[in-house]
LOKOL-97782 format. One line per 10 residues: their letters; for each residue x, y, z of C-alpha. Coordinates in steps of 0.05 Angstrom, whole numbers, plus 5000, padded with zeros to 4 digits. Layout:
! residues N
a = X/Y/Z; ...;
END
This chain:
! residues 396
xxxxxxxxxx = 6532/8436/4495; 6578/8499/4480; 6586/8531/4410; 6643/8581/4392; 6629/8641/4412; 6623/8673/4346; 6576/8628/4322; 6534/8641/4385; 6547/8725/4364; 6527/8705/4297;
xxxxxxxxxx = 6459/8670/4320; 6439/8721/4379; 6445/8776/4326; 6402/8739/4271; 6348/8720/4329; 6344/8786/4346; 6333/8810/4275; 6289/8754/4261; 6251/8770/4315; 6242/8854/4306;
xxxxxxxxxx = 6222/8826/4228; 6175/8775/4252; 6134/8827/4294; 6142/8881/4252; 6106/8833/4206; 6054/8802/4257; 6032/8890/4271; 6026/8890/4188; 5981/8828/4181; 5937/8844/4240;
xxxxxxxxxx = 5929/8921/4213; 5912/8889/4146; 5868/8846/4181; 5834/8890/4221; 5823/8940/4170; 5792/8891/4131; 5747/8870/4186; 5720/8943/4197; 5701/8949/4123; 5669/8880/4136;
xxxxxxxxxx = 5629/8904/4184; 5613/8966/4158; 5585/8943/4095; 5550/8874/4136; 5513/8930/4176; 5488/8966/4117; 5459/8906/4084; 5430/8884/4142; 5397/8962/4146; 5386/8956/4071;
xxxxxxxxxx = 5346/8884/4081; 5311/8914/4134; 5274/8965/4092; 5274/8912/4039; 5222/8879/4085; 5189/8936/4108; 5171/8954/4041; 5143/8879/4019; 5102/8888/4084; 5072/8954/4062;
xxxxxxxxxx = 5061/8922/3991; 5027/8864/4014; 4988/8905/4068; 4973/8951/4013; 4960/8905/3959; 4891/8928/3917; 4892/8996/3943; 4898/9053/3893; 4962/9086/3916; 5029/9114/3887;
xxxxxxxxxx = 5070/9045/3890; 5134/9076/3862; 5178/9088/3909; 5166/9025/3939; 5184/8988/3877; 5253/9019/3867; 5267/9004/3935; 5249/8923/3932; 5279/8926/3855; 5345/8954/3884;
xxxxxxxxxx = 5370/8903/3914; 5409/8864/3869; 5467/8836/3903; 5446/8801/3973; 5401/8737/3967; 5331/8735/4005; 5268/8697/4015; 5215/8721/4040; 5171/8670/4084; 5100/8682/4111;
xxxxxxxxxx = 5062/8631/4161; 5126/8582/4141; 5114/8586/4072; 5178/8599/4039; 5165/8655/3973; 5187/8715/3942; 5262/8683/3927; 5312/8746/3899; 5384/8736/3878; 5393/8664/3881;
xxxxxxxxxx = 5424/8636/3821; 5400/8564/3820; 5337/8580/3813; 5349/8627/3757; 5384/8570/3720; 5348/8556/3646; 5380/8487/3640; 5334/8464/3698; 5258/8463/3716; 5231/8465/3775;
xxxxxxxxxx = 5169/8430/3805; 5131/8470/3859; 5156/8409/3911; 5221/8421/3888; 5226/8491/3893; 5203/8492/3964; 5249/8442/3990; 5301/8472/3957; 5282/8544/3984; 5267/8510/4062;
xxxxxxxxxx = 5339/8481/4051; 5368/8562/4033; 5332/8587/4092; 5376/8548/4140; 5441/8566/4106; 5414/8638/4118; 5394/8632/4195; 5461/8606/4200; 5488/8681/4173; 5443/8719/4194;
xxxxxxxxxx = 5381/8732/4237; 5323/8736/4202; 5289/8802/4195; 5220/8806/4224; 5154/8836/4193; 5079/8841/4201; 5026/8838/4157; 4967/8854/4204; 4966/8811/4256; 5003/8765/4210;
xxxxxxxxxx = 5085/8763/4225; 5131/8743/4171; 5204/8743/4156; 5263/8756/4108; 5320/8710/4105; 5372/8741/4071; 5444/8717/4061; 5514/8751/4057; 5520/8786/3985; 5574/8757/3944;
xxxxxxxxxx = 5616/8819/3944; 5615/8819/4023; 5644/8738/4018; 5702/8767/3967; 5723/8828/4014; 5718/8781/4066; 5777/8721/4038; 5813/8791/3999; 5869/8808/4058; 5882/8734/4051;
xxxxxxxxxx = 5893/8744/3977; 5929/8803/3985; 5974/8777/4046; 5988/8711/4015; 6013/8757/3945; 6067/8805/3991; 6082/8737/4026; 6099/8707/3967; 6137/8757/3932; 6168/8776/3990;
xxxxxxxxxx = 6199/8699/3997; 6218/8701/3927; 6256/8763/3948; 6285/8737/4006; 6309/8676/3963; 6333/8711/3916; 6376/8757/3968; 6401/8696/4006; 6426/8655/3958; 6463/8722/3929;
xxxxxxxxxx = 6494/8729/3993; 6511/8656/4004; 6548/8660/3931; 6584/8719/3961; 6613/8692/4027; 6626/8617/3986; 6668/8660/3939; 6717/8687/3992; 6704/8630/4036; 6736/8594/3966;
xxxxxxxxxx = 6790/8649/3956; 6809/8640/4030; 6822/8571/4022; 6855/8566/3962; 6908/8624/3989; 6916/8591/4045; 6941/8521/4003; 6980/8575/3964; 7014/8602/4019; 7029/8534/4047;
xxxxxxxxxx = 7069/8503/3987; 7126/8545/4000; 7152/8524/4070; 7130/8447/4050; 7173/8451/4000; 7228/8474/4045; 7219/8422/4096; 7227/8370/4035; 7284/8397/4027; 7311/8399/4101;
xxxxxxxxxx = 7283/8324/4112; 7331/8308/4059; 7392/8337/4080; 7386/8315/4146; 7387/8245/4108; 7454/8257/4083; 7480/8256/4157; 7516/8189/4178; 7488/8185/4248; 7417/8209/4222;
xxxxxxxxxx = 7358/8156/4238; 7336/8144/4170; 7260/8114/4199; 7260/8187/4226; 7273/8218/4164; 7224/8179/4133; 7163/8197/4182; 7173/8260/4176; 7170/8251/4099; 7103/8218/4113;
xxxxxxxxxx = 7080/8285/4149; 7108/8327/4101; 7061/8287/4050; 7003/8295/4097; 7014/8367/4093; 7015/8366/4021; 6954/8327/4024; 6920/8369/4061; 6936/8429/4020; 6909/8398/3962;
xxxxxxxxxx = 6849/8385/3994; 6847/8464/4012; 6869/8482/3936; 6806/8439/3912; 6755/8471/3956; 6701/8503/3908; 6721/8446/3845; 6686/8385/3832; 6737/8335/3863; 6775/8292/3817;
xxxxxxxxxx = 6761/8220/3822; 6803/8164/3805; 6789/8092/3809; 6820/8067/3881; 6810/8008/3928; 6768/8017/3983; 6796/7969/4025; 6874/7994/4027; 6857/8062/4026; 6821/8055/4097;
xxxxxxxxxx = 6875/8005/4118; 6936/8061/4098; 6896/8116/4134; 6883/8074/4201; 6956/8059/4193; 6978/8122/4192; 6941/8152/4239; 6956/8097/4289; 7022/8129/4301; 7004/8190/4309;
xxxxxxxxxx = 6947/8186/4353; 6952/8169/4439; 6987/8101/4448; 6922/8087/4495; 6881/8079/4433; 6877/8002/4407; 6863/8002/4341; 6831/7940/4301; 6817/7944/4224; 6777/7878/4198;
xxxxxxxxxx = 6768/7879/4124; 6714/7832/4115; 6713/7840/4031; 6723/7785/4001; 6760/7808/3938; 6782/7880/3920; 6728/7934/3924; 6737/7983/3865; 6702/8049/3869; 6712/8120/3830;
xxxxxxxxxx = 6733/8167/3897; 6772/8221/3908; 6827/8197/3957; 6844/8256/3995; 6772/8276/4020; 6754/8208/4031; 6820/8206/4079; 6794/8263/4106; 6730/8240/4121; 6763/8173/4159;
xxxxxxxxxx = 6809/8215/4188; 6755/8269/4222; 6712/8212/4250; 6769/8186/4285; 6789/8244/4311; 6726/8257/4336; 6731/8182/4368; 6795/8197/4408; 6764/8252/4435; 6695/8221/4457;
xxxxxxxxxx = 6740/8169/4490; 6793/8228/4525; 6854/8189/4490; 6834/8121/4519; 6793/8062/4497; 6780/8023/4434; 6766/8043/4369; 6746/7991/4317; 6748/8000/4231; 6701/7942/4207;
xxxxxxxxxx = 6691/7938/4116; 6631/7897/4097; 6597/7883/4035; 6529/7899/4021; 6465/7871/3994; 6462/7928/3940; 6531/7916/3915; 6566/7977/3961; 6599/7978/4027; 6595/7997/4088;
xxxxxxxxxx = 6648/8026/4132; 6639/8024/4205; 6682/8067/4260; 6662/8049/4329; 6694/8079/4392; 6689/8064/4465; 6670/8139/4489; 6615/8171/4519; 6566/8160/4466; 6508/8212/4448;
xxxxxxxxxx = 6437/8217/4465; 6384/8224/4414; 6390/8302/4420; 6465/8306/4400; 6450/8251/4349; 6397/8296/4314; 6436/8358/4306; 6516/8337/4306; 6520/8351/4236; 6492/8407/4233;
xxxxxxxxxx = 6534/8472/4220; 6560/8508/4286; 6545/8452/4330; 6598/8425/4372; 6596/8378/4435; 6679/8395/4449; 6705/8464/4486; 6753/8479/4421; 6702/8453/4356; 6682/8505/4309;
xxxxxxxxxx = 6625/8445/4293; 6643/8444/4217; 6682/8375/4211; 6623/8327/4207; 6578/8376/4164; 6644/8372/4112; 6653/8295/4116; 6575/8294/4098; 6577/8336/4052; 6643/8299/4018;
xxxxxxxxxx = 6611/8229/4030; 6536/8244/3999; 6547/8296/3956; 6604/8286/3922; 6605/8206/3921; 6529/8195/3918; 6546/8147/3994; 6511/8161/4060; 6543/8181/4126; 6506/8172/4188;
xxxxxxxxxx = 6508/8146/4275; 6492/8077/4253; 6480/8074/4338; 6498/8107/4391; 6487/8100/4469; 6513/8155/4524; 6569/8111/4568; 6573/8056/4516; 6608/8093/4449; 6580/8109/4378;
xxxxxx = 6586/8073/4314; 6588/8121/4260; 6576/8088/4184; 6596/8109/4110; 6563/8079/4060; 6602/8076/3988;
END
């Protein structure tokens, strides 16, 4: 499918930047990452070095134990360590349990049973961090299990905490900037409009006036005269529409049923003579609604547009009103054209997409927008089928 080509500038050139931001962000979060993994490391190592004199020195003091020596130094070292978990274990007898909290818990008591379960149980956590550390009493070989410290887990999960802040702030930011600059370009998107309705009152107004001198004319066709009144009108209406742009819509009370029925009858005449039209009102009494007339024209008007073209200016294009379960309508335009496949179906009214040479792919993202937005309906492809036509519906 081809796109304008400015919308196709317009997307390269944000890819592009998406893309240099996206891996300038990828290099940050692996550096962070990295970094993080090195002090990791660094400080795993030393508690693994740090647990391994650990055990040396409960080897020397049990090897030792009874003997009249200096046991000092030995003591600071096993009294030290106050941050990583360990249990000692000697002929498969768990003991010697340091920094483990449940067991240091004065709400409970332990029975000896108890504790060794509950110690067997911590050993296999550990084994599943860390190798044991190997000692020997003798001829006697024993082991400390020992577990990551609790300030090793933190630094561990903190780049996550520390990405996930920037990450956060940064989308706040990016919010915040995007929505400014979507106010921005609405604004003159607005002021663009709304000259452009101002601009156009003057020479409508003139043509008014020509259209009704040329009815003074004896020989003039007056049926002329008036369908080029009609346009005139459409032109008028269509400048309103353009003047309104950026205002909640006004909304009068109108009925449904006519209002499709004049639009299909007016575009009839102005559309290719190849088209047959049908319009079956299938309401059984007047259908009331709060609408604003010109953009729901619009809307009608767009889709059939859109119809003709899908059919190249031949075929059959059918306006069917029926009344709903929940008390609304439905209003169904169905064409004879080339239908769409599922792909086209999921993105055709989306902004910048276009299926035709010449479409700035803005038509059906408007009649949404007017339908659901500003008369709380639905607009939809009720069905659609590539060689057998599309049904699109509108739901008021």
């Amino acid at each position: 499918m081809k796109q304008k080509q400015i919308f196709f500038d317009v997307y390269k050139n944000l890819s592009t930047r998406r893309l240099i931001i996206l891996s300038v962000l990828l290099l940050f979060v692996m550096g962070v990452l990295f970094y993080f993994n090195q002090i990791s490391k660094a400080l795993e190592e030393r508690e693994k070095a740090y647990v391994d004199l650990y055990a040396k020195a409960m080897a020397f003091l049990i090897e030792q134990s009874g003997e009249d020596c200096d046991y000092t130094f030995i003591a600071e070292v096993i009294q030290a360590n106050t941050t990583v978990p360990v249990i000692l274990s000697m002929g498969g007898i768990p003991n010697k349990p340091v920094n483990i909290p449940e067991l240091d818990d004065p709400g409970r008591s332990w029975t000896d049973e108890e504790k060794v379960r509950f110690l067997e149980e911590k050993i296999e956590e550990m084994k599943a961090q860390n190798e044991p550390i190997p000692f020997h009493v003798g001829e006697e070989q024993g082991f400390v299990y020992y577990a990551n410290s609790s300030t090793l887990k933190t630094l561990r999960f903190f780049p996550y905490i520390i990405l996930s802040t920037l990450f956060l702030f940064g989308g706040l930011a990016y919010i915040s900037y995007s929505s400014s600059r979507r106010a921005e370009q609405n604004r003159v998107w607005v002021g663009l409009a709304k000259e452009t309705a101002h601009q156009l009152g003057t020479p409508i107004s003139g043509l008014m006036g020509w259209i009704e001198v040329l009815k003074t004319y004896p020989d003039f066709d007056q049926s002329i005269g008036e369908e080029m009144m009609k346009d005139v009108h459409r032109l008028e209406t269509i400048t309103a529409r353009f003047s309104n742009i950026g205002s909640v819509p006004t909304k009068r009370s109108e009925n449904i049923g006519d209002l499709i029925e004049t639009t299909a009858e007016y575009l009839k005449k102005r559309i290719s003579t190849k088209i047959r039209w049908t319009v079956t009102n299938n309401l059984s009494e007047p259908y009331y609604r709060d609408v604003n007339r010109h953009l729901v024209e619009w809307v009608v008007e767009n889709i059939c547009k859109n119809a003709v073209d899908a059919m190249a200016g031949v075929g059959e294009l059918h306006i069917t009103l029926n009344r709903l379960p929940s008390k609304k309508i439905s209003i169904d335009i169905s064409d004879t054209g080339k239908g769409m496949s599922m792909a086209v179906q999921r993105n055709i009214f989306n902004a910048g997409y276009s299926t035709k040479k010449r479409g700035w792919g803005l038509g059906l993202t408007l009649a949404r927008r007017i339908i659901e937005t500003y008369h709380d309906g639905k607009l939809y492809v009720y069905r659609s089928e590539p060689g057998k036509g599309s049904t699109f519906r509108i739901i008021i």
